[in-house]
Steps between C-alpha positions, in 0.01 A plus 500: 500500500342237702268300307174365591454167691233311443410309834225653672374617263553212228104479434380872517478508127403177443075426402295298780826468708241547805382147394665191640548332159687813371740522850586121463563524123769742654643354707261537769514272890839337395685657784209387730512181385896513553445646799261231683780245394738648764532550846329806684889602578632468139188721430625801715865427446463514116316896588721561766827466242307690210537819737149558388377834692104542584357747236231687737732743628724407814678258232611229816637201375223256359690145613579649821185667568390108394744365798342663806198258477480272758643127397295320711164615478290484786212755330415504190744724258304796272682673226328827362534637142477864559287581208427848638681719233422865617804717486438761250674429190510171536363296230711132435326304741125604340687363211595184592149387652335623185685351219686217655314375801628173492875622545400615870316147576798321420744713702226524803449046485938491499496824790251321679663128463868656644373661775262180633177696405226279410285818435569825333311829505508737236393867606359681164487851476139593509503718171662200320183427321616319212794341705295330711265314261783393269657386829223343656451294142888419437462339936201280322644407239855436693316287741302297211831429356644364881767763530318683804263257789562176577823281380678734278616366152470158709762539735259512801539820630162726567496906448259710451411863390240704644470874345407780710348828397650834656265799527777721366672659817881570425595396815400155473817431226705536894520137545373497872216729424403252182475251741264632706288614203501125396381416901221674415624800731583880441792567296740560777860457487643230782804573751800282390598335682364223466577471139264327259739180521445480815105652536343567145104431403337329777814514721668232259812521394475690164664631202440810275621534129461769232309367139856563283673346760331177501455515136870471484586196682365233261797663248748437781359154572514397131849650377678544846665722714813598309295586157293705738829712636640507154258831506489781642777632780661268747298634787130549306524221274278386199229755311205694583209698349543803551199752455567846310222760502469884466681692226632234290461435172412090553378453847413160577708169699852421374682176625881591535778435733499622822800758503393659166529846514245726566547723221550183257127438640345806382706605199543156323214251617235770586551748159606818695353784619228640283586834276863457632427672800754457761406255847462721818446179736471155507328254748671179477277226671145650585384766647643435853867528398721774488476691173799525330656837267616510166851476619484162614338320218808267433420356822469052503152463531536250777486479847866570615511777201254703611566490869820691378287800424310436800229395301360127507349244251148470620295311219717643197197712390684779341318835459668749244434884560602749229573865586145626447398308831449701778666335818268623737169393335658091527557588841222601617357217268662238655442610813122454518536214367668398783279687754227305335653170559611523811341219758512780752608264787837651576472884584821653362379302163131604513561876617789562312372398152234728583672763597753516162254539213336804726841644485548394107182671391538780716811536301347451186235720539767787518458560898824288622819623715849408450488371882227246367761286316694448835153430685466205172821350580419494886167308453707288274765442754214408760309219294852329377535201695277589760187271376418121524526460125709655203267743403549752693838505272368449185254836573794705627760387292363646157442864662875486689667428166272729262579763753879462531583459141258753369496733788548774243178443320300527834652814629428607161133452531490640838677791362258579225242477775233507135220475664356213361158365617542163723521174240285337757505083530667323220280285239589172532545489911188654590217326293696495131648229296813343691723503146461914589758411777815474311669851576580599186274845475683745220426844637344760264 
């Protein structure tokens, strides 16, 4: 068994470790301060050789990612800590910001500092009430101490933070449509190209990071590249925190190894499933990825691993269903959620995630046909790859997959045609508490 590794999340447990006495007592700015003594190349060639692998999703290559800034700047160079944590399921960045502010500061100053940036946005999740004061006082007291402004640890460099509130739209974790948010504009997604090194906030060459992902780079700055690939697998090196929720025993964030099984996940780390009850499904990385069946729980939970049950990585929120869930409930769940996040400017994305939970509740409610499942998988087909942003995936993707590998439990239903009155809108999308999003219903 895979033990847990204590990097990330070195100070979750630890009193005050919000506080900048407590994070330098640890440890705390000694990669920065490393950092700022080498060149703005050594910077991205020490992330570049780590192999570290973004952590909000697309997992692209940090260093490289780093690399397609301009080297001679002729406008000023942004990068942007997407702080926007909104997949359902998805709880490690909210974790970070709230207990160990300080660890994102330090990895935003060294992001910042390789990619030329003299200023640094960091877009915060509207709902992250607590996050953003304990952020906003960690940025005081970082600056008070000279690790954030004006000539950093006295080397004579200048960066700066400025946080930025979202007004919790989903959308605006899609870095383009962030960066309109943070313009002051609607959420909408951008075109690419150009691509945010080339055209990012204010048409300047800009950068977008995930929290973990920045949170990780003063490790690799302070112990190097090759301790950083002496974890995980060759192609997804180092560790992550990965989120278990649903029916488990111990949910909550484990740090492991990228490449630890899935079922080594749930069974060891997370305590099992509840009354012994055996898993019907598993979504491995948030709600937007494919879910996965019982049979394939020995998959690597990493990003080449699960592409090999056609499956991807996502955020590594993994959400455990027993047998008592009912498939089609978390489908038409995660559907409106979906419908109700939807920026609406592409059509096939804004009709079609209409047009599926109509279907889904239809179904539901007792009153479906078999030829609706085909109709599903049609609207599905038209909003994959058809819109300006990844969304219209991420909606269609989750009713595709439920479909296909529990198409017996939804010919079922329609089957049983029970009659059952119309669930109407879901708590939690419509006017509820968002926590009511993670699609884990048990039926009765």
């Amino acid at each position: 068994m895979a033990e847990q590794i204590r990097i990330i999340s070195k100070n979750f447990e630890v009193p005050n470790a919000e506080t900048i006495d407590v994070f330098i007592e640890r440890g705390g700015y000694e990669g920065l301060k490393k950092a700022l003594r080498l060149t703005v190349e050594e910077v991205v060639e020490v992330v570049k050789a780590s192999g570290l692998r973004g952590r909000g999703g697309a997992g692209f290559p940090t260093g490289v990612k780093w690399s397609f800034m301009p080297k001679e700047p002729k406008k000023p160079h942004y990068l942007c800590c997407n702080a926007d944590e909104g997949e359902p399921g998805t709880f490690k960045d909210r974790k970070i910001i709230e207990t160990d502010p300080h660890s994102l500061i330090e990895g935003i100053i060294i992001g910042a500092y390789a990619i030329r940036s003299k200023l640094a946005f960091v877009y915060v999740r509207g709902e992250f009430g607590l996050g953003y004061r304990r952020l906003s006082a960690a940025l005081e007291e970082a600056r008070a101490r000279g690790f954030v402004g004006q000539n950093l640890d006295g080397t004579g460099h200048d960066i700066d933070i400025i946080l930025y509130r979202g007004a919790g739209a989903y959308i605006c974790g899609e870095e383009t449509a962030l960066m309109e948010s943070l313009e002051g504009k609607r959420g909408y997604p951008r075109p690419k190209p150009p691509f945010p090194a080339g055209y990012g906030v204010y048409g300047c060459p800009t950068t977008v990071n995930n929290v973990e992902t920045l949170c990780t780079v003063p490790h690799i700055i302070k112990h190097g590249a090759d301790w950083y690939r002496s974890m995980g697998t060759k192609a997804s090196p180092g560790t992550t925190l990965f989120g278990v929720s649903g029916h488990v025993n111990r949910p909550g964030l484990y740090e492991l190894p990228l490449g630890t099984p899935l079922r080594e996940i749930i069974y060891e780390h997370a305590g099992g499933v509840p009354g012994g009850r055996k898993i019907k499904g598993v979504i491995p990385g948030g709600s937007s990825t494919p879910i996965l069946t019982a049979e394939m729980l020995d998959t690597p939970m990493d990003h080449d691993g699960l592409r090999t049950v056609s499956s991807l990585f996502g955020t590594g929120a993994i959400i455990v269903m027993d047998e008592t869930t009912d498939i089609v409930a978390v489908t038409r769940r995660i559907a409106e959620f979906y419908h109700h996040e939807s920026c609406g400017q592409c059509t096939p994305c804004r009709e079609g995630s209409g047009w599926i939970p109509q279907i889904l509740r239809r179904i539901e409610a007792g009153q479906g046909r078999m030829e609706d499942l085909d109709l599903l998988l049609s609207i599905c087909a038209n909003m994959e790859g058809r819109t300006i942003c990844p969304f219209g995936d991420a909606a269609a993707w989750p009713i595709r997959y439920n479909i296909s590998r529990f198409r017996a439990d939804f010919e079922e239903r329609i089957r049983r045609g029970s009659g059952l009155p119309d669930p109407g809108p879901v708590p939690g999308v419509l006017g509820g508490r968002r926590a009511d999003l993670i699609p884990v219903q048990v039926s009765a």
